[in-house]
C-alpha positions as CSV (number, residue, x, y, z in Angstrom):
1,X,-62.1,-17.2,11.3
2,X,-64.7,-16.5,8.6
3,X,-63.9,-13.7,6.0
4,X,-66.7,-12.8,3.8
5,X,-65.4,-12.6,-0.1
6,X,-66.9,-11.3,-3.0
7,X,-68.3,-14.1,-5.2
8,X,-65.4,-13.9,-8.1
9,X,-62.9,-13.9,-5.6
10,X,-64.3,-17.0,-4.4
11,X,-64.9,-18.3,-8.1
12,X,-60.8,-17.6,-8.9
13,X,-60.0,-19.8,-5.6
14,X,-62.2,-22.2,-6.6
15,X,-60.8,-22.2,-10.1
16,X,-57.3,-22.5,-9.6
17,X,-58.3,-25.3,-6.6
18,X,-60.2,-28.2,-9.0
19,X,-57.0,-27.1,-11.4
20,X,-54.7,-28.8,-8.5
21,X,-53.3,-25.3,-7.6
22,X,-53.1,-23.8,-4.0
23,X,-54.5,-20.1,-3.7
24,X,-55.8,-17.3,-1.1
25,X,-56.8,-13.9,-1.0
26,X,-53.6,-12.2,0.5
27,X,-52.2,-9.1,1.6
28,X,-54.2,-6.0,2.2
29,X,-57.4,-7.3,1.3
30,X,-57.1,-9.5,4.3
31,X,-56.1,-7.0,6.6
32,X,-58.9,-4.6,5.4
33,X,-61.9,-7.5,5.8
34,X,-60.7,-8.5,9.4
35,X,-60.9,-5.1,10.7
36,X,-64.4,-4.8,9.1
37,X,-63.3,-2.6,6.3
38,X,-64.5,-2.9,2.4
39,X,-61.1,-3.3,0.5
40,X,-60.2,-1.9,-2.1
41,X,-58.6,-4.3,-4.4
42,X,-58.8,-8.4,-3.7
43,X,-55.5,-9.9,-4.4
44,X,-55.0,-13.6,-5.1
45,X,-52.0,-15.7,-4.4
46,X,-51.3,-18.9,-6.0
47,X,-48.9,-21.5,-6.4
48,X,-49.9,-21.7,-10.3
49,X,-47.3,-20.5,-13.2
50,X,-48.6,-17.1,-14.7
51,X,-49.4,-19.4,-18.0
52,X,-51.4,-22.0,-15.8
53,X,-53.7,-19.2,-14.5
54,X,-53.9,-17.9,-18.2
55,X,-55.1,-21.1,-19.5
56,X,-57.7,-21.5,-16.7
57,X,-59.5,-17.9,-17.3
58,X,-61.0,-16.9,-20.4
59,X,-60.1,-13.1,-19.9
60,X,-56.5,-12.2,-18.7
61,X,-54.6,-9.2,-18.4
62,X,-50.6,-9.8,-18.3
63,X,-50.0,-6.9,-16.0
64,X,-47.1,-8.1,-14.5
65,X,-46.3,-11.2,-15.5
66,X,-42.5,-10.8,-15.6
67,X,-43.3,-10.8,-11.4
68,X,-45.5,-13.3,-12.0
69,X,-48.5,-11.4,-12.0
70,X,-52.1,-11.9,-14.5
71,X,-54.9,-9.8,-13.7
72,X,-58.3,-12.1,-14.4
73,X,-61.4,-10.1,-15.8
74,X,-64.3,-11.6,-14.4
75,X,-67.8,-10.3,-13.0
76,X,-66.9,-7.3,-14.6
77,X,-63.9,-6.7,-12.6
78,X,-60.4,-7.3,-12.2
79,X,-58.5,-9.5,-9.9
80,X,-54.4,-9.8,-9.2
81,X,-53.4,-13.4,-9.5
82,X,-49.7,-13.6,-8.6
83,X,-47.4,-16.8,-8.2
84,X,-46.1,-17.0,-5.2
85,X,-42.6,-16.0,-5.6
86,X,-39.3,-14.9,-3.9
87,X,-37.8,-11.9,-4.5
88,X,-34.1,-11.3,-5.5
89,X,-31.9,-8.5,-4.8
90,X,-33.3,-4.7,-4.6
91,X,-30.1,-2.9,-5.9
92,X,-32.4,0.3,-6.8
93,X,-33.9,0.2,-3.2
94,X,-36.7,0.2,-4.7
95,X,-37.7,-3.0,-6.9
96,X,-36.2,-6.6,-7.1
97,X,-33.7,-7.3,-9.8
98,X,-34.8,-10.7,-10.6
99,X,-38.0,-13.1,-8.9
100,X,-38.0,-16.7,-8.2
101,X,-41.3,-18.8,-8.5
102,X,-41.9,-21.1,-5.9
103,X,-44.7,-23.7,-4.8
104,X,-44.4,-22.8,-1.3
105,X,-47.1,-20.0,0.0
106,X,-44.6,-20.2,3.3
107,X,-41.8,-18.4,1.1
108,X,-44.2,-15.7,-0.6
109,X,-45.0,-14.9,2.5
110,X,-42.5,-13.7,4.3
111,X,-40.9,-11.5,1.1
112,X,-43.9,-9.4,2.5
113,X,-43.4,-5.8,3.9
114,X,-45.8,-5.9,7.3
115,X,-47.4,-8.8,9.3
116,X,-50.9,-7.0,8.9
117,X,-50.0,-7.8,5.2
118,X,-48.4,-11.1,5.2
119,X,-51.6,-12.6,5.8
120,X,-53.4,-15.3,3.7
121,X,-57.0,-16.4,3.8
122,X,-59.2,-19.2,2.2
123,X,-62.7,-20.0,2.7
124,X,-62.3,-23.5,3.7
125,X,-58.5,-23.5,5.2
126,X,-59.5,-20.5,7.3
127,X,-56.6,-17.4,8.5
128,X,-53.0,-18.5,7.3
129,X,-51.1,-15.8,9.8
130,X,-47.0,-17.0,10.2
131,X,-45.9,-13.8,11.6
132,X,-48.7,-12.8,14.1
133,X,-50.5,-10.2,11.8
134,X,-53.8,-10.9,14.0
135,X,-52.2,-10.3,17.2
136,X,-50.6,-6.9,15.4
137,X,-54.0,-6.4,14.4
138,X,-56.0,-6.7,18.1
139,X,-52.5,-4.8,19.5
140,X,-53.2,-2.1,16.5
141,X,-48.9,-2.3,15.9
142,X,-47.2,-2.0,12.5
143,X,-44.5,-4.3,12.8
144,X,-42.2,-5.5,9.8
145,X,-42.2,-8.9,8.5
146,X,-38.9,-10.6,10.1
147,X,-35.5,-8.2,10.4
148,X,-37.2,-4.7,9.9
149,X,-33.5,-3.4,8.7
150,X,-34.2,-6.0,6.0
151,X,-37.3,-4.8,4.8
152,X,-36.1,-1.6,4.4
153,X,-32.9,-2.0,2.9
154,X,-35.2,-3.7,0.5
155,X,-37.7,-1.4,-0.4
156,X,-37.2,2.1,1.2
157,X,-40.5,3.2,0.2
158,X,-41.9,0.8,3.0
159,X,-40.6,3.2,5.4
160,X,-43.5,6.0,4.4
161,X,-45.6,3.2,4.2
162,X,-45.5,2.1,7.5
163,X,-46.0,5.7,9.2
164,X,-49.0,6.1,6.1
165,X,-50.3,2.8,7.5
166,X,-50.1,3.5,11.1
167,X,-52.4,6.7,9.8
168,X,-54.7,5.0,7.6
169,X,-55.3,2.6,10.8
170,X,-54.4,4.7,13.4
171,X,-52.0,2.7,14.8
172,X,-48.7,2.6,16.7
173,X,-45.3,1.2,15.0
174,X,-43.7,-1.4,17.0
175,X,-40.1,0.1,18.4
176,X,-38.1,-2.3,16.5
177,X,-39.9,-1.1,13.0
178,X,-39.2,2.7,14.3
179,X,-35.8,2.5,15.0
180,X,-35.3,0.7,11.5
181,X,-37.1,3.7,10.1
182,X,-35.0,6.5,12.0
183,X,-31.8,4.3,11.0
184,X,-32.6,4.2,7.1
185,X,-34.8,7.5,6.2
186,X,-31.5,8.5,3.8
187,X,-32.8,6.0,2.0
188,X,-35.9,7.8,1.0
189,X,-33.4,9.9,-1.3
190,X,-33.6,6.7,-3.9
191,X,-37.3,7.0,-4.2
192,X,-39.2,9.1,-7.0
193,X,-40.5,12.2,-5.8
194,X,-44.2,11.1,-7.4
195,X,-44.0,7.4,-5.3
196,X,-43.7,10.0,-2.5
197,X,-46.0,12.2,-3.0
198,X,-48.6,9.2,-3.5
199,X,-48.0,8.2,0.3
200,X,-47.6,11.4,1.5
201,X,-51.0,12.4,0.2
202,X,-52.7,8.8,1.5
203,X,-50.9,10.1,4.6
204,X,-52.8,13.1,5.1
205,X,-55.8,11.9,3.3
206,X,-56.4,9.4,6.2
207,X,-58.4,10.2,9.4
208,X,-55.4,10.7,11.5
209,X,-53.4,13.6,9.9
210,X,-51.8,14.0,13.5
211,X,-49.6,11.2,12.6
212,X,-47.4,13.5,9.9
213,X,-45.4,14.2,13.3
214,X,-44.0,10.3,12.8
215,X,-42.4,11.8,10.0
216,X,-40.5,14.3,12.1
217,X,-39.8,12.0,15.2
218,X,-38.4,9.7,12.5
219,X,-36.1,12.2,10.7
220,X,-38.0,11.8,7.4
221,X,-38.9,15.5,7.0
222,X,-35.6,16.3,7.6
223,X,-34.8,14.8,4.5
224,X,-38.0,15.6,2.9
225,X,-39.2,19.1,4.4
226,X,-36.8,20.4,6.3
227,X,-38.8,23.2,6.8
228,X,-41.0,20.9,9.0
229,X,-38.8,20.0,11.6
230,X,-37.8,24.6,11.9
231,X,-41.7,24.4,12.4
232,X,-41.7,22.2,15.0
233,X,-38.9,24.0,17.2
234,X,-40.0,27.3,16.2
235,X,-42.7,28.7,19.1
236,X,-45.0,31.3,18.6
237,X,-45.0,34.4,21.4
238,X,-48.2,35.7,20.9
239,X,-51.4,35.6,22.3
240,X,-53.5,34.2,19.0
241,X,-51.6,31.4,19.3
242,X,-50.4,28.3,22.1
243,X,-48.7,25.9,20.0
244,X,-45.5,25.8,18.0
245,X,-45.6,26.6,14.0
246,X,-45.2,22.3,13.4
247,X,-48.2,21.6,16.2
248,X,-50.0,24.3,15.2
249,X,-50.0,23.0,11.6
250,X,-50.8,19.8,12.7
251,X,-53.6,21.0,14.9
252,X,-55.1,23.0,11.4
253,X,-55.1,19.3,9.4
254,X,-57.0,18.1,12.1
255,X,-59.5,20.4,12.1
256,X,-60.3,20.5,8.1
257,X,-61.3,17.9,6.3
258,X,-59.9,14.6,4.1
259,X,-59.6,16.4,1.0
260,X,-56.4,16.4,0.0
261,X,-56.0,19.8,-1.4
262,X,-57.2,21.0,2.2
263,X,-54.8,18.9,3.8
264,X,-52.0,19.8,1.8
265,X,-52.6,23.6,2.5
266,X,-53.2,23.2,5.9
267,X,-49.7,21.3,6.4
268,X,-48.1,24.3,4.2
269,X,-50.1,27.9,5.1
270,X,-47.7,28.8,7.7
271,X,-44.4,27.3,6.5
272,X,-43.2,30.7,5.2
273,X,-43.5,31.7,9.3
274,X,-40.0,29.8,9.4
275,X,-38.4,33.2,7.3
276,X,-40.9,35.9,8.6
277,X,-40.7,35.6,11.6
278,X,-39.4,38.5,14.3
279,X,-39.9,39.3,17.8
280,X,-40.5,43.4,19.2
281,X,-39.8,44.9,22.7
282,X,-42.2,43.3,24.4
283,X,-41.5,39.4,23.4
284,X,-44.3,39.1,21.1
285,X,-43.7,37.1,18.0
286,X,-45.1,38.4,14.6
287,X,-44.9,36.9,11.0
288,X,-45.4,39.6,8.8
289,X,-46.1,38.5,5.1
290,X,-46.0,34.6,5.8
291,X,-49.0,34.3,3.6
292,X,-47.1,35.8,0.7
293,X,-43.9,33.6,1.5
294,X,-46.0,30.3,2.4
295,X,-47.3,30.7,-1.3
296,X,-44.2,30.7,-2.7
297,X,-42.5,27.9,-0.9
298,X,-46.1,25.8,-1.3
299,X,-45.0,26.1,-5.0
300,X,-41.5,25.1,-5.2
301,X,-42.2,21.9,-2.6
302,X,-45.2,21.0,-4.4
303,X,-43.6,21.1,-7.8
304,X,-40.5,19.2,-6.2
305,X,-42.8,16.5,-5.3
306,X,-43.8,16.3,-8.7
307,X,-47.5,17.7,-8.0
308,X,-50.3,18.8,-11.2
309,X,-51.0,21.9,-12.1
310,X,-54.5,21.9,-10.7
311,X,-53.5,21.0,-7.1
312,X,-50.1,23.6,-6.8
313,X,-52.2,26.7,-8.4
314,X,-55.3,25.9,-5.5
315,X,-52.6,25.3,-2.7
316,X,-50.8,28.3,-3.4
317,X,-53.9,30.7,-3.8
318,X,-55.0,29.2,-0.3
319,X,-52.1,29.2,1.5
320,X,-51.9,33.0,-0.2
321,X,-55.0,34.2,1.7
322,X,-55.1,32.2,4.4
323,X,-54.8,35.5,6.4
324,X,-56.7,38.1,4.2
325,X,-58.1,40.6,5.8
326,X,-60.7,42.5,4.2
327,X,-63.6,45.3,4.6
328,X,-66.5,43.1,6.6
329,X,-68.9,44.6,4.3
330,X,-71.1,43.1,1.2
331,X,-69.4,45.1,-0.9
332,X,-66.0,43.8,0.8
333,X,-66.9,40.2,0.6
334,X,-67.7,40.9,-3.3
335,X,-63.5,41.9,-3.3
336,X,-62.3,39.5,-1.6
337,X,-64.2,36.6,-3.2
338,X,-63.2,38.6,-6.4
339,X,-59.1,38.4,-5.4
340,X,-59.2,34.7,-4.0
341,X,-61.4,33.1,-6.7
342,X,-65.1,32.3,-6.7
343,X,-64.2,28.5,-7.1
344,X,-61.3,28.8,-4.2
345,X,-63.4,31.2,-1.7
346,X,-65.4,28.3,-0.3
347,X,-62.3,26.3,0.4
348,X,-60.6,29.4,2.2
349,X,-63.7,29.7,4.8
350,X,-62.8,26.1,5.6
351,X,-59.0,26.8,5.7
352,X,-59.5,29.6,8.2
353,X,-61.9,27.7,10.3
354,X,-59.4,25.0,10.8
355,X,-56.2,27.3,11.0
356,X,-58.7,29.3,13.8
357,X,-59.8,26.1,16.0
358,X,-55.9,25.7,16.1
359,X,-55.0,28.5,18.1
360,X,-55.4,29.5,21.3
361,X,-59.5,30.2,23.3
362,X,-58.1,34.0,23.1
363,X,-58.1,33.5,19.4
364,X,-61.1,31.5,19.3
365,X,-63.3,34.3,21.2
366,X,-61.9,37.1,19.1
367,X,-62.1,35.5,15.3
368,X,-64.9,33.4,15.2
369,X,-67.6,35.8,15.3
370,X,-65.2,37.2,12.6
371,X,-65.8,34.1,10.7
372,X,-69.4,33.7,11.3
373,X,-70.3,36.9,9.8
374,X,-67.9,36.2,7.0
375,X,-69.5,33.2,6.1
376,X,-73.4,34.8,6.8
377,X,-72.4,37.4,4.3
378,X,-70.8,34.3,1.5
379,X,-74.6,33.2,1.6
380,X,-75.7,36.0,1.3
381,X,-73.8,36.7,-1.6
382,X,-74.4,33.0,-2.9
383,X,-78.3,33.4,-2.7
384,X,-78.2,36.7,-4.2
385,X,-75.8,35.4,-7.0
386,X,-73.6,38.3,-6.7
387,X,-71.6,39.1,-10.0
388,X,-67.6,38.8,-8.6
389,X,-65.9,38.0,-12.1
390,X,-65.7,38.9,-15.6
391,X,-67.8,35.7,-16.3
392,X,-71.1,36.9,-15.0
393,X,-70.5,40.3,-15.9
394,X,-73.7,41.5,-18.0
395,X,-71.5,42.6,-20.6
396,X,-68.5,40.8,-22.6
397,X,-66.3,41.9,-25.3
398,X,-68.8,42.1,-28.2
399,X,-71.0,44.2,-26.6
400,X,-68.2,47.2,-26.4
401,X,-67.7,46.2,-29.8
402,X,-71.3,47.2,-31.1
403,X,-71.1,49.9,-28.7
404,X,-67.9,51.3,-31.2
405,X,-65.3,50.1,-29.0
406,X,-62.1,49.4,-31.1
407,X,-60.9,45.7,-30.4
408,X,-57.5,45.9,-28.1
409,X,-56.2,46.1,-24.9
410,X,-58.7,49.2,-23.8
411,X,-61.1,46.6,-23.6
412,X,-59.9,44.3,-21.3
413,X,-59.3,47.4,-19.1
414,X,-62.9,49.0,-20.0
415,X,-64.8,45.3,-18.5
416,X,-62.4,45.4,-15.3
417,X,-63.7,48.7,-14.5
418,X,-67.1,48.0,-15.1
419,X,-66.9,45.1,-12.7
420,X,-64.8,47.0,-10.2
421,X,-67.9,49.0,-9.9
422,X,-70.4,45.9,-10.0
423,X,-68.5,44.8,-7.2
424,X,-69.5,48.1,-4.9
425,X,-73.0,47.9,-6.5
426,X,-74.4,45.0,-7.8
427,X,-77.2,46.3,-9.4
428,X,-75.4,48.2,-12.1
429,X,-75.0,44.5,-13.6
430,X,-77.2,45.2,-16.4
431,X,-76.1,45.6,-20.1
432,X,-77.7,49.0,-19.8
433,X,-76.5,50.2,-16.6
434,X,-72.9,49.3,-18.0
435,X,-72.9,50.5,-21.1
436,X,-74.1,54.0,-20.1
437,X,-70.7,53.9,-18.2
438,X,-69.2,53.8,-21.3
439,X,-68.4,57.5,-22.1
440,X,-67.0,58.2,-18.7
441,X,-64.7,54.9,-18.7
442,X,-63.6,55.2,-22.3
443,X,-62.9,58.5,-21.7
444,X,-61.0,57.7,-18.0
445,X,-58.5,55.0,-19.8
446,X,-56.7,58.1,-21.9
């Protein structure tokens, strides 16, 4: 098999080869280039001592070198060289307490977490596959390298990196590598809530969203987001809809797309249905403020998982809205964009297209002509460049004050009013048109 390699990839193996030292590109890198994908990072593998490499390479980077890892700067970028090793003990569950080197790439190997990653390649010597990771990769299994209770007593973070993987490539995991993963999800509670949040957002990043139910067939979310697995049980009795709360939410990541703040609102707008919900006389199933309550429990999960500021304030407002109703007028567009957020509107249309395409064709028929005409009149707006916040407002604080307006809180509640009526008629936006409002809002505040 022939891999093609970036030159100083190729220039490193070469290196560390007229040295007397073994070494191949390894890992994921491998994986990625035998299933026609660029990778992201080129790791090297080597039997050379961490102070061999360094004395080989002009420019080096001790990154890691306590786990035997030097990072060479060449070609203007940056390339892992680790010795092959064997790990010790993982009493955190997380990393190994001591490593060995070793001059055997047989041994460095099979430390490795899956078989699609335990994979070696050099341009000469060809594929260097012990535990079947090409026939894992034509059979598109995740399977773990040896015992898979081993690899996850090991490192327990490998279990949400198999079901990320199996995402990422849409694949199956093998049954042996579930099971493992069912028997030692507890062991997720050793891992930082950030490591998790890294592969949960890779998770839903990836073109296969769907696969966020391996989490729940696993028992991870009922760890994680026990909320989840109430979603997935909980049906919804009512014509709009023809899925469960979890499927439904599924069905809503599906239809949006990879951005992760997207994602992550589309796997939380309906979460607060699993404490609104109630059913009348006739057997139909309402949810009655979930927006509000989705917003809230966004926040606290979000924060939980360790999440910036940036990324909990957009999922919240989303998740917030997802279900606004407003006046299908210019004038009500104006609002709403005004309430949401001019920046966070355009993501809501998205949001509601997705959480719309995931109910049922009686839904579909009745809302999307809803949504069209939403999003004729956000163009609309757009193209007219429609004032809807106090930062295109024609006038701004200093202008009341030259108009005699004492600095204090009056102000603030003198420029609201002037946009609240911008926002009915947009042609008052004029420093004139504004400020003969003055007398009669001035006068209104006392």
């Amino acid at each position: 098999m022939y891999l093609e390699i970036p030159k100083a990839v190729s220039i490193i193996l070469h290196t560390l080869n007229e040295a007397g030292h073994e070494a191949y590109a390894v890992g994921g890198c491998v994986r990625d280039a035998m299933l026609g994908r660029t990778p992201e990072d080129w790791d090297i593998t080597t039997a050379a001592q961490p102070q061999q490499v360094k004395e080989l390479f002009r420019r080096t980077v001790d990154t890691g070198i306590q786990h035997g890892t030097v990072t060479v700067l060449i070609q203007d970028g940056g390339y892992e060289v680790t010795t092959y090793r064997i790990d010790g003990s993982y009493e955190d569950g997380r990393h190994p307490t001591q490593v060995a080197f070793t001059s055997l790439l047989s041994e460095d190997l099979r430390r490795r977490d899956f078989t699609i990653n335990a994979m070696a390649y050099h341009p000469e010597e060809g594929l260097i596959d012990l535990y079947g990771g090409q026939q894992d990769l034509e059979n598109r299994i995740i399977r773990a390298v040896g015992v898979p209770e081993e690899r996850f007593q090991e490192d327990a973070l490998r279990i949400m990196r198999a079901i990320r993987f199996a995402a990422q490539l849409n694949f199956d995991i093998e049954p042996d590598t579930f099971q493992a993963i069912r028997k030692f999800a507890e062991r997720l509670e050793l891992i930082s809530r950030e490591r998790i949040q890294v592969e949960m957002t890779k998770l839903l990043k990836s073109a296969h969203p769907e696969k966020f139910r391996l989490f729940y067939e696993t028992g991870i979310t009922a760890i994680l987001f026990p909320e989840f697995d109430e979603m997935m049980t909980m049906p919804q009795n009512n014509p709009y809809h023809c899925y469960s709360v979890g499927e439904h939410t599924l069905h809503t990541m599906m239809a949006v797309e990879a951005d992760p703040i997207l994602r992550w609102t589309a796997l939380l707008h309906d979460v607060g249905k699993v404490r609104t919900r109630s059913t009348d006389e006739n057997g139909i199933d309402h949810f009655y403020g979930h927006g509000k309550e989705s917003s809230e429990m966004a926040r606290v999960f979000l924060r939980s998982l360790k999440f910036d500021n940036t990324t909990v304030d957009a999922v919240k407002v989303l998740t917030r809205y997802h279900d606004y109703h407003f006046d299908m007028t210019a004038a009500g567009l104006r609002k709403a964009i005004h309430k949401v957020g001019e920046d966070y509107f355009p993501l809501l249309l998205k949001i509601i297209y997705a959480d719309t395409m995931a109910k049922s064709d009686y839904a579909k028929e009745r809302l999307l002509p809803s949504y069209e005409k939403v999003c004729a009149l956000y163009e609309e707006s757009l193209a007219a460049q429609d004032c809807v916040s106090l930062k295109t407002l024609a006038v701004k604080g200093k202008d009341l004050i030259d108009a005699g307006v004492k600095p204090g809180p009056q102000m603030g509640e003198i420029l609201n009013q002037m946009l609240e009526r911008v926002l009915d008629d947009p042609d008052l936006n004029t420093k004139e048109a504004l400020l003969a409002l003055l007398p009669e809002l001035h006068t209104s505040l006392y």
